[in-house]
ZAMARGU-4260 file (C-alpha; in steps of 0.2 Angstrom, whole numbers, plus 5000, padded with zeros to 4 digits):
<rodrens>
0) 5006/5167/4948 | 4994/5180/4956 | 4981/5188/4942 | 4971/5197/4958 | 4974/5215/4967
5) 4967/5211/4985 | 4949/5202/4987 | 4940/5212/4975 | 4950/5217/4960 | 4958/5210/4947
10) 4976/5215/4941 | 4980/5228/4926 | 4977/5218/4911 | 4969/5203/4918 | 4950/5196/4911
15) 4943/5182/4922 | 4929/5173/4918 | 4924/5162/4932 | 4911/5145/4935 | 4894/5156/4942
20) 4883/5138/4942 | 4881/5121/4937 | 4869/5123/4924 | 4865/5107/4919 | 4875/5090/4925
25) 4875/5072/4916 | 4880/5057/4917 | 4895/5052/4904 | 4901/5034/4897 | 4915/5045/4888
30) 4923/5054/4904 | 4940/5048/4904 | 4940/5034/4917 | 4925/5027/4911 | 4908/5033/4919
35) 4910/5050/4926 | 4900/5066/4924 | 4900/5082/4914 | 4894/5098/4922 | 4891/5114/4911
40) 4896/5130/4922 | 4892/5147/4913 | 4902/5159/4918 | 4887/5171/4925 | 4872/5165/4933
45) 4856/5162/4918 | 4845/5169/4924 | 4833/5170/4904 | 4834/5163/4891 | 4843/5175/4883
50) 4858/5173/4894 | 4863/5159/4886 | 4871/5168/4871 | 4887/5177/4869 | 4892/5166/4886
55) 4906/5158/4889 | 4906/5141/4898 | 4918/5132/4907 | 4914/5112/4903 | 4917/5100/4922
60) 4920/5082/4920 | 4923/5072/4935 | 4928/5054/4936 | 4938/5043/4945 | 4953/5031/4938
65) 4958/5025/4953 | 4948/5020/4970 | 4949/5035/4983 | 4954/5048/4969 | 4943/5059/4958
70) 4949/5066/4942 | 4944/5082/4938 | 4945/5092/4921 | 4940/5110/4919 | 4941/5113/4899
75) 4935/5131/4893 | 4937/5125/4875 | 4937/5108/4875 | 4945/5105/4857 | 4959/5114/4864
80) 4976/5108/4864 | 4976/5093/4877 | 4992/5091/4882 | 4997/5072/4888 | 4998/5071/4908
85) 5009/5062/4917 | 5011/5044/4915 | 4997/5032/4923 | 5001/5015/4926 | 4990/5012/4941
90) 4974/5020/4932 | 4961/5011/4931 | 4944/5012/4925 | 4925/5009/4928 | 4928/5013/4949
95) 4918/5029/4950 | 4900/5028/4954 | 4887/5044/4947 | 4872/5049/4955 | 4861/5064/4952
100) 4848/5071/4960 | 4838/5085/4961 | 4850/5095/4973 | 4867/5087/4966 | 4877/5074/4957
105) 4889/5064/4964 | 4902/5053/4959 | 4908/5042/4973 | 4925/5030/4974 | 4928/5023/4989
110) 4926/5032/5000 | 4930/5048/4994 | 4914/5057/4984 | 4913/5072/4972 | 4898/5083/4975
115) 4895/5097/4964 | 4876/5107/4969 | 4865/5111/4955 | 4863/5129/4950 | 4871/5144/4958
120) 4882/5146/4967 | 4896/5136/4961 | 4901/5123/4975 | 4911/5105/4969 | 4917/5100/4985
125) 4927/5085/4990 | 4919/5074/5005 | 4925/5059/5014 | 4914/5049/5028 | 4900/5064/5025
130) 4915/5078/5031 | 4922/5089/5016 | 4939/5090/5015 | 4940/5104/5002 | 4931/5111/4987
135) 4930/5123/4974 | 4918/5140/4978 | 4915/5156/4971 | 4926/5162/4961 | 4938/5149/4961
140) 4939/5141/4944 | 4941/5151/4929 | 4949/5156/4915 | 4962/5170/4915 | 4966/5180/4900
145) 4980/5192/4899 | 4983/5207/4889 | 4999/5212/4882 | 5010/5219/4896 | 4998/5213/4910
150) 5009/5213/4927 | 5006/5192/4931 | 5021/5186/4921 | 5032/5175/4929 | 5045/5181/4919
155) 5061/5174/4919 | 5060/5164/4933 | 5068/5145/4932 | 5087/5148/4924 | 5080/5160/4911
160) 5097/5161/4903 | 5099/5154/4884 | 5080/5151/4883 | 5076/5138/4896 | 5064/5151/4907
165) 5047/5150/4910 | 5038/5154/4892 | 5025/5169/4892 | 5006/5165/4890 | 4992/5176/4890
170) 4978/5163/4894 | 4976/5150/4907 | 4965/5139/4919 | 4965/5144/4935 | 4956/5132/4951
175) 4958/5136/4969 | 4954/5124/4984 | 4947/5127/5001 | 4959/5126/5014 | 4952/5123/5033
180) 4958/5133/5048 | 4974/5127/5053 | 4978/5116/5040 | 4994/5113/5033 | 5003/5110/5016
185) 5017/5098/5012 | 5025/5092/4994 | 5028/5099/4979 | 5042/5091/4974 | 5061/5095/4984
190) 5060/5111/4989 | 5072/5120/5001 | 5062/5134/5009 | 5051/5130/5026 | 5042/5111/5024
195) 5024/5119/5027 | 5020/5128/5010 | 5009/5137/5015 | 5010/5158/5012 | 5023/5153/4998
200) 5021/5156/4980 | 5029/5139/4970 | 5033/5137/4952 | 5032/5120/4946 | 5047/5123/4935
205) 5065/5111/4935 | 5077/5123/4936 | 5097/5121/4940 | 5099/5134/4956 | 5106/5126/4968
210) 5102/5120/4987 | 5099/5139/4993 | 5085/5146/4980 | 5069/5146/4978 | 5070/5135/4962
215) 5073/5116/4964 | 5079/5100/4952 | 5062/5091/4956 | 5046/5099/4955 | 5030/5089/4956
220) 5014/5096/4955 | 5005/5087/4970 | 5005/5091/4988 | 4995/5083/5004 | 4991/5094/5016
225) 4986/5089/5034 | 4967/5085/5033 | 4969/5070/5026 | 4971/5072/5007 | 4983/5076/4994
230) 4981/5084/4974 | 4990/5080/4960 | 4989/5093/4943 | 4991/5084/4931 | 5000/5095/4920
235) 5020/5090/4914 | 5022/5110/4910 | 5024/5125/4921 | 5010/5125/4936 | 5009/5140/4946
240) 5005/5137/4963 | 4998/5147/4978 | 4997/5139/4993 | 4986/5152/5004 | 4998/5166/4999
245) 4984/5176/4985 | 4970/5169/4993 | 4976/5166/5011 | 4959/5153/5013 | 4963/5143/4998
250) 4980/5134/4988 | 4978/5143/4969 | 4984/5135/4954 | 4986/5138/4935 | 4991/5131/4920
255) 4994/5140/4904 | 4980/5133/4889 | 4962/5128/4888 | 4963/5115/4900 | 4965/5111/4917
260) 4967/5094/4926 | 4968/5088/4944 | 4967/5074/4952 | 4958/5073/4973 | 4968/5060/4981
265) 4959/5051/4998 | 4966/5046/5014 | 4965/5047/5027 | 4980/5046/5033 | 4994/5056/5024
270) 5003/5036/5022 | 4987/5033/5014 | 4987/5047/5002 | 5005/5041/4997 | 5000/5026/4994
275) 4986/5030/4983 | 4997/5042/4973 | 5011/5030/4971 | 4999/5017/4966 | 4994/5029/4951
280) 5009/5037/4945 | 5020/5022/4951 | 5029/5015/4966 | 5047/5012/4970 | 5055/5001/4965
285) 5066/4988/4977 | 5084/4995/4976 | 5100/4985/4979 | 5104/4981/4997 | 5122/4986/4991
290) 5114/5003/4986 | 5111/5009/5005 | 5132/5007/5009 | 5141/5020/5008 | 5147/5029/4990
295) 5163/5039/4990 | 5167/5051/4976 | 5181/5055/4966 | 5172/5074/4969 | 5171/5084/4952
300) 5186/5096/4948 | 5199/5088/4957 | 5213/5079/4948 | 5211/5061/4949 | 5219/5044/4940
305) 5219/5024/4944 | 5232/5029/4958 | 5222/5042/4966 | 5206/5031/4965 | 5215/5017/4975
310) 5221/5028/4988 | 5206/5031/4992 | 5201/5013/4993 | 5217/5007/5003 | 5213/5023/5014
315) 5195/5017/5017 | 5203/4999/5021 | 5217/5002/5031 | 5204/5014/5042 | 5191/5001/5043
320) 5179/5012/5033 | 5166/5002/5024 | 5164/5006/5007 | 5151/4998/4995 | 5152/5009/4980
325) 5166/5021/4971 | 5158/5035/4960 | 5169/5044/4944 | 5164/5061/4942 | 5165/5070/4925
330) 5183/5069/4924 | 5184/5052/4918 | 5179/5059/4903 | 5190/5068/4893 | 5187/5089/4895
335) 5176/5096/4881 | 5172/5081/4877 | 5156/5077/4886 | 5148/5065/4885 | 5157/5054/4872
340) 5156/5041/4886 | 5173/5036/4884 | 5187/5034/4897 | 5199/5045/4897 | 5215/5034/4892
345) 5227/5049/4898 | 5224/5044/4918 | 5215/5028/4916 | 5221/5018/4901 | 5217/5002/4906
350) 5196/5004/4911 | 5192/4987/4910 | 5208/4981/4921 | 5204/4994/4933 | 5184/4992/4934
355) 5187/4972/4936 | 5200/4975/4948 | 5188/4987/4957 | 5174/4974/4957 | 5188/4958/4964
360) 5188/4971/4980 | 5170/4968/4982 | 5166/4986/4975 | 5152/4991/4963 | 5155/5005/4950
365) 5146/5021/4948 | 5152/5034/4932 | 5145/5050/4930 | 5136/5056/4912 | 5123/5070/4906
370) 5110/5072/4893 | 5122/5084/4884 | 5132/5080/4868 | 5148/5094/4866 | 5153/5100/4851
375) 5170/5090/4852 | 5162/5073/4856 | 5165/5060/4843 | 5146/5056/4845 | 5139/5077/4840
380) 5140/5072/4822 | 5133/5056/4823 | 5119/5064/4834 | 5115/5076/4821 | 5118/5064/4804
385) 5105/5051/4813 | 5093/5067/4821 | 5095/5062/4837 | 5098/5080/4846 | 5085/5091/4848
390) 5082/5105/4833 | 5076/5124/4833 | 5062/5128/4820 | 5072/5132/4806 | 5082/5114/4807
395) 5095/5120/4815 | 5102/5109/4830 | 5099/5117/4845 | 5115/5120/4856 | 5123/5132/4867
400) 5140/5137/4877 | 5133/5136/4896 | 5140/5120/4902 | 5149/5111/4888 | 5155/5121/4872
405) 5143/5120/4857 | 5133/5107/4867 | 5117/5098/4858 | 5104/5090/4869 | 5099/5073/4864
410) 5079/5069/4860 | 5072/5056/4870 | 5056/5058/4862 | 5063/5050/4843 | 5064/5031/4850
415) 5080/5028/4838 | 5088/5043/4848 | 5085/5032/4865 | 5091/5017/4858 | 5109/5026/4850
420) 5110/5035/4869 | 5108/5018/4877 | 5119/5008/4865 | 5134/5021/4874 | 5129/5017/4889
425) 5126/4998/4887 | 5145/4997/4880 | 5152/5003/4900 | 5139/4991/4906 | 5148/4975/4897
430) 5164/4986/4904 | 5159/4985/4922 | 5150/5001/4925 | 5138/4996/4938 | 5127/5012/4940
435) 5126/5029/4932 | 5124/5047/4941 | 5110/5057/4931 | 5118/5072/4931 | 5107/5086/4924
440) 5092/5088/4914 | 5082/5103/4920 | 5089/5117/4908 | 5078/5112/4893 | 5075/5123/4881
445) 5054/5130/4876 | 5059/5137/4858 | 5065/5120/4850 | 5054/5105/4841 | 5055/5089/4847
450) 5054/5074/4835 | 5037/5068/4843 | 5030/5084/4843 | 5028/5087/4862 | 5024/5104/4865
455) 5039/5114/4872 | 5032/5122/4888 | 5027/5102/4893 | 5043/5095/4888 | 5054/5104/4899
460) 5050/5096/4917 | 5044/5078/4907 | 5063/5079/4898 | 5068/5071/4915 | 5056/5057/4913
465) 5064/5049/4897 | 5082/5056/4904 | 5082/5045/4918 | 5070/5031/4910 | 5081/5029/4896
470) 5094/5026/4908 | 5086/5015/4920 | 5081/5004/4908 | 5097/4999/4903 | 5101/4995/4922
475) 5087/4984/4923 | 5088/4976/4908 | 5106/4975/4910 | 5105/4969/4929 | 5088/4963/4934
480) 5073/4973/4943 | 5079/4973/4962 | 5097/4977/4956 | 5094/4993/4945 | 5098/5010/4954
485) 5102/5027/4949 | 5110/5045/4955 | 5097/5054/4949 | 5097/5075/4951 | 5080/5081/4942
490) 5065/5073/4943 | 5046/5076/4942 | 5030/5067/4948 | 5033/5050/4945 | 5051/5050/4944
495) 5050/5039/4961 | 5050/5024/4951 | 5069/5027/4946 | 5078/5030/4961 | 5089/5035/4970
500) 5088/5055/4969 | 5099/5065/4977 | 5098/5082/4986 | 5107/5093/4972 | 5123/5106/4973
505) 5123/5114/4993 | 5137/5122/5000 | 5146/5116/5015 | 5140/5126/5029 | 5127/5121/5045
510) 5114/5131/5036 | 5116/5123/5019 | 5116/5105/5030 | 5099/5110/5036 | 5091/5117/5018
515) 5098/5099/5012 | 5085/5092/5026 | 5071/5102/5022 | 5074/5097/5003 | 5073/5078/5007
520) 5056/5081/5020 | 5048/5088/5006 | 5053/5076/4993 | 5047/5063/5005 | 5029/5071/5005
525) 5031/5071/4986 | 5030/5051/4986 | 5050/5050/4987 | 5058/5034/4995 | 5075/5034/4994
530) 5085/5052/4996 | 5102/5054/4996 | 5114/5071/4998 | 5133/5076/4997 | 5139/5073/5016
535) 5151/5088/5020 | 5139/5101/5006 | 5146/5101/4988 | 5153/5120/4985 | 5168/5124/4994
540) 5177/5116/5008 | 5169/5111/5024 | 5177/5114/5042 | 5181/5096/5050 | 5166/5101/5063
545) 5152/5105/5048 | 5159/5088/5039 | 5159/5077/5055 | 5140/5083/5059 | 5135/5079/5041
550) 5143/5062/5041 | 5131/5055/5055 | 5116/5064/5048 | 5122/5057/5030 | 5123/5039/5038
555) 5105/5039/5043 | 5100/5044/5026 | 5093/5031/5014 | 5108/5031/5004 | 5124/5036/5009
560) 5139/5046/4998 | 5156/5057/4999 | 5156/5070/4986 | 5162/5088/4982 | 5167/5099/4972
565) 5185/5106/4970 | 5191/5096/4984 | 5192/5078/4989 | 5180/5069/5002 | 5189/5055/5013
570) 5187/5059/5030 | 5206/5058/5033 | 5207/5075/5025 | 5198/5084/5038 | 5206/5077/5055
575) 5208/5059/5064 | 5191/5064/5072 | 5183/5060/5057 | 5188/5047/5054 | 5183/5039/5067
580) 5162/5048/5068 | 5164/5040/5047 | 5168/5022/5056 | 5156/5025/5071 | 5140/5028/5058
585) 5144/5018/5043 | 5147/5004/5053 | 5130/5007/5062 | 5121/5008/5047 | 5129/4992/5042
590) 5120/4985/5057 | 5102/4993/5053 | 5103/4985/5037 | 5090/4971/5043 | 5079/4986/5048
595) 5084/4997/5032 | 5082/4985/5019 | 5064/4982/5027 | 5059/4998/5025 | 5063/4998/5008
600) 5052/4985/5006 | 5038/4993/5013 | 5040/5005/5002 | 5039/4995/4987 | 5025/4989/4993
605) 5015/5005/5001 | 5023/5021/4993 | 5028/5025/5010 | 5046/5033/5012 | 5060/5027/5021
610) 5063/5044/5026 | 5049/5052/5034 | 5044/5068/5041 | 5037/5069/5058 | 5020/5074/5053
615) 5020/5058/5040 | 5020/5046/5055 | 5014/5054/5068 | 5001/5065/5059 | 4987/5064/5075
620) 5000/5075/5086 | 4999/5094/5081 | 5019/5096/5087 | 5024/5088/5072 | 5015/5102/5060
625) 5030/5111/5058 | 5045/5101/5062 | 5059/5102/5048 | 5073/5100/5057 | 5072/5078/5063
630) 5062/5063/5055 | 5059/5047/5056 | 5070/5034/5048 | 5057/5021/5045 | 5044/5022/5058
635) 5055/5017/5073 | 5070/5029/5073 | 5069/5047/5078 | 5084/5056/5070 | 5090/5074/5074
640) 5105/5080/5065 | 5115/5093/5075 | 5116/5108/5065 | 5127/5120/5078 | 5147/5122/5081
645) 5142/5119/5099 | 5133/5104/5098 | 5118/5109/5105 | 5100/5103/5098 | 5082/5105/5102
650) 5070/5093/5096 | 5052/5086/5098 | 5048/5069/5105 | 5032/5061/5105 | 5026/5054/5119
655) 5029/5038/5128 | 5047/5029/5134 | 5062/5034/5121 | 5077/5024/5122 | 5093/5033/5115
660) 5100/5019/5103 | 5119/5023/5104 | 5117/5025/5124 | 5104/5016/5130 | 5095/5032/5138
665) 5077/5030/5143 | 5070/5047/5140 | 5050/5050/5144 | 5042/5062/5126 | 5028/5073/5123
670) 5038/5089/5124 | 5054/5096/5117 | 5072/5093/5124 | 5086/5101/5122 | 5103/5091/5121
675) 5121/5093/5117 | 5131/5081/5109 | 5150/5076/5105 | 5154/5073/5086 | 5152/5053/5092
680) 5134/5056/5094 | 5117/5063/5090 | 5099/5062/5096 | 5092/5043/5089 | 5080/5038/5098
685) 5069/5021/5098 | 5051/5024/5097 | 5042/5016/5112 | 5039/4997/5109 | 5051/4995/5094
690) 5056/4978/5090 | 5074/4983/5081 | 5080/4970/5067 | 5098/4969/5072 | 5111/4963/5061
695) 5128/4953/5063 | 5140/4962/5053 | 5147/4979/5051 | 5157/4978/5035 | 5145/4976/5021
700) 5126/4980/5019 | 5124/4966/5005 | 5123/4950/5021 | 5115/4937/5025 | 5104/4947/5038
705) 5097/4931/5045 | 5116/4925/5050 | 5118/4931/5067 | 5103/4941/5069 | 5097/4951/5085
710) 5078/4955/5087 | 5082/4972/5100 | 5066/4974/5111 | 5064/4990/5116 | 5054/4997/5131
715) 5036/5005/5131 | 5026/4993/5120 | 5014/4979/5126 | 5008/4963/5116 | 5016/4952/5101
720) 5025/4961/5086 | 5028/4953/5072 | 5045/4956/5064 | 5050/4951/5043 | 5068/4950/5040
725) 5073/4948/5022 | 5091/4945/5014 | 5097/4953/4997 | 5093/4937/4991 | 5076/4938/4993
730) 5074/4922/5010 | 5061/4930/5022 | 5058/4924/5040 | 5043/4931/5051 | 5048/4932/5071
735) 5032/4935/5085 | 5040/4943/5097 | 5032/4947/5115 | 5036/4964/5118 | 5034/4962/5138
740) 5054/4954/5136 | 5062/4971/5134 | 5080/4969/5130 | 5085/4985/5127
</rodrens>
């Protein structure tokens, strides 16, 4: 949201008032992390006595609730609605540690320091190892008020139709942060545009708009840019972000209220800002080493029964197609009916027959559902006799045509409505249902009541939250923590915690292929582990060459799945070719496993992505700024998906000794290469020194990976490495290996 016109002026209708000085600072017991400080900044310099009356203030408090990370809270009437932030489990508190002088005050944690000068001009800035990282100047924070018509409104951005837009407000909090010459910004959630924000304007605002928009399903309000640190607003409602596109030598944003909230986050490595933030707002989980074969999809309007299913299946057998997981889409509901959450009898009237037969061939089972209740499901009276769908002002139950007919939307924030919605769900876990796609849950109404009171604006990107918890719950209740996983769509900052997302509704072309990339780079600097996306795009039908290139891209993704929308995804569809690139790939990543299943370890343990961008893990070279178009699979293989009819790619390799992994070419990096490849092959390369976990079998992902195991040495590194292997069963083994016995 822009409020000015050029450097100087404000836009028709707009009042600023901005922080002129820190008048007064002290020391607090009553911050919200424990000891903190509270800085009074009037908003013009008091220069007599008589300055102080008629004045407005803005009230700074800084504290810390986690080592390396500063919260920060601008508050222009402080008994002002505070809205409740994103969950916190890694907060903490007592870490900060208050100084003042007569120049300054400081709050220090770790090693990341808050300095805000006394008196005029207003300067907080952010510091690490005596370097400042960024800060807030003149005329950065403030308060925005608009008059009626003033020309700021977002409008109807975010799927506006039937009242799920972005609400009008006339007064917000604005703060805006230094950004360095050259510096880059990353994040904000999965976002299909350029990977570097910067010069774009984002709205933090879940919206269903597909692959190829400016809107995305999973908006989170934090980004890391390339100095070594990352933000988080922590605000669930609609943030406004702009990243050096108003103020081209700062990243602006805005939250509609009284308050303002943001969080400074330490590295100094971008891995380390991950860390810290996943540490605060939650880590991945471990997911099933199951999870990462491959998922094939019934796709969505295509006509499917028991038959169909196992065609599929006998296909995927007789082709030597390893398949781990089998996902029902909508259609095993009944039409207009969902969710009632009941099989449809017409074309599967034995479900627990089939489901038990689907598991005796080694399968696990995945069914698609929605947060949505339709008019003719059984369940929409029960929903509204027990008030478990969310209600208009008057009483009414909200509902709407766009989607399912007279849908009502369930309230996850009245705890008997969670327990009714989970009771459905734990009935098809006691069937067989292993895991369930999250389909949905961005267009959530602003002009409704929730049963807990939440405040609209804030309830629409948090609806995800308690969506997907309510579901993943269940799942780890049902099956243990290790074994739980979802198909999750929507998400917001925190939603990494229930994984596995996936990359949302493309269309099958080259281009769409690469948006789908973009989307998962900048999820991954969101704090994302595990990513998935619809090999072959979702809309329409891809050419055999567009599907071939987007299986082996899809293969070295995190997780792995087959799915469309009005026409079925089994490779033998295309031509005999593909079949034989889905052998090739799935069957390699069946061999990573060892390697894969590490890496989601790691994780687990660090917040650091399987999936990662260049600049994530090689952030010291300044060719990796921009790339959007490779990554890292874990922090050994290079992987540049083809996006051309003719084969040919260009890509970056860092230097040192690359070994091509499906060809055994030694390639020498620091510079670009331009290569074209057959539909058999694409550039994967080794990263120099790499000791590759190799494992024995090409069926299955879920194997003993210490059966058979081949420690792949690969050229270019010197000294010991030290390698863990872990099974599915949870059996580790540590391996020294000298690198000097190259194997590779």
């Amino acid at each position: 949201m822009k409020f000015t016109d050029g450097f100087w002026q404000l836009r028709p209708g707009v009042t600023a008032l901005y922080a002129q000085e820190a008048y007064d600072i002290e020391e607090t017991d009553a911050a919200p992390d424990g000891p903190g400080l509270v800085v009074t900044a009037p908003t013009t310099v008091i220069a007599k006595r008589g300055d102080v009356l008629n004045r407005p203030v803005l009230t700074v408090t800084l504290s810390s609730p986690l080592e390396g990370v500063v919260r920060v809270r601008i508050a222009h009437h402080t008994g002002g609605s505070r809205h409740s932030g994103f969950a916190l489990p890694g907060a903490r508190t007592g870490v900060g540690v208050t100084e003042i002088t007569d120049a300054a005050g400081t709050l220090t944690t770790g090693a990341l320091t808050a300095r805000i000068a006394k008196g005029a001009p207003w300067d907080l800035s952010f510091e690490a190892n005596g370097k400042r990282l960024t800060g807030s100047a003149g005329r950065a924070a403030g308060y925005m008020k608009l008059s009626p018509g003033a020309a700021v409104d977002p409008g109807i951005a975010g799927n506006a139709r039937m009242e799920t837009g972005i609400p009008h407000a006339d007064r917000f909090v604005r703060e805006q942060l230094d950004l360095g010459v050259g510096e880059l910004v990353y994040g904000l959630g999965e976002r299909f545009g350029p990977v570097v924000k910067n010069g774009q304007s984002v709205e933090i605002w879940n919206a269903d708009g597909g692959t190829s928009s400016e809107q995305a399903y999973k908006n989170v309000p934090f980004y890391v840019t390339s100095r070594g640190y990352g933000v988080l607003v922590n605000d669930p409602g609609h943030v406004s972000f702009e990243v050096g596109s108003e103020a081209v030598e700062r990243v602006q944003f805005s939250v509609s209220g009284e308050i303002l909230e943001y969080f400074v986050i330490a590295g100094p490595t971008p891995a380390d800002v991950l860390g810290r933030y996943t540490q605060l707002t939650g880590r991945p989980p471990v997911v099933p080493a199951w999870s990462y074969g491959t998922w094939l999809s019934t796709s969505f309007t295509t006509s499917y029964d028991e038959a169909t299913v196992n065609s599929f299946i006998d296909g995927m057998t007789e082709r030597d197609l390893p398949l781990s997981v089998f996902h029902f889409d909508c259609f095993w509901m009944r039409e207009f009916n969902w969710c009632d959450f009941e099989w449809d009898r017409r074309v599967f009237p034995d479900p627990e027959g089939q489901l038990a037969r689907l598991h005796e061939r080694g399968l696990r089972v995945s069914v698609w559902i929605n947060p949505y209740i339709a008019q003719r499901s059984p369940l929409f009276a029960e929903g509204v006799e027990g008030g478990y769908l969310v209600r208009r002002a008057d009483g009414s139950v909200w509902q709407w045509d766009l989607w399912q007919a007279g849908m009502g939307l369930v309230d996850f924030t009245n705890p008997a409505a969670v327990e009714w919605y989970q009771s459905k769900l734990r009935a098809l876990v006691e069937q067989g249902v292993d895991t369930f796609k999250t389909d949905f849950g961005e267009r959530i109404p602003t002009d409704v009541v929730w049963h807990d009171g939440s405040d609209p604006e804030r309830m629409h990107n948090l609806y995800t939250q308690l969506y997907n918890k309510a579901v993943h719950d269940v799942l780890v209740h049902a099956r243990g923590e290790g074994e739980a996983v979802l198909f999750a769509r929507s998400a917001t900052a925190g939603g990494q915690s229930m994984p596995v997302h996936w990359g949302g509704d493309s269309t099958s072309t080259y281009a769409s292929m690469a948006e789908t990339l973009r989307g998962g780079l900048s999820l991954a600097w969101s704090g994302f582990a595990h990513w998935s996306h619809d090999i072959g795009g979702f809309e329409g039908t891809p050419d055999a060459d567009v599907f071939k290139r987007w299986t082996a891209f899809g293969m070295l993704s995190s997780h792995s799945r087959f799915h469309g929308s009005d026409s079925y995804r089994v490779p033998w569809a295309f031509d005999e070719e593909a079949v034989e690139v889905t052998r090739l790939f799935s069957k390699l990543k069946m061999r990573l496993m060892p390697y894969l299943y590490a890496q989601g370890l790691v994780a687990a343990e660090t917040g650091v992505p399987v999936m990662r961008p260049m600049a994530l893990e090689f952030p010291a070279d300044p060719a990796t700024g921009h790339l959007d178009r490779q990554y890292m699979l874990g922090p050994d293989l290079l992987v540049a998906p083809v996006f051309s009819a003719s084969g040919e790619v260009s890509f970056y390799l860092p230097a040192g000794t690359w070994t091509h992994l499906l060809t055994g070419e030694k390639v020498t990096g620091g510079g670009w290469r331009t290569e074209t490849h057959g539909f058999d092959s694409l550039p994967l390369y080794v990263r120099p020194g790499a000791v590759l976990p190799w494992g024995a079998r090409d069926d299955r992902p879920d194997y003993d990976y210490l059966d058979g195991l081949a420690l792949r040495v690969f050229p270019g590194g010197s000294g010991t490495a030290s390698v863990r292997v872990t099974t599915p069963d949870g059996r580790s083994q540590v391996f020294e290996v000298d690198r000097a016995e190259v194997t590779e």
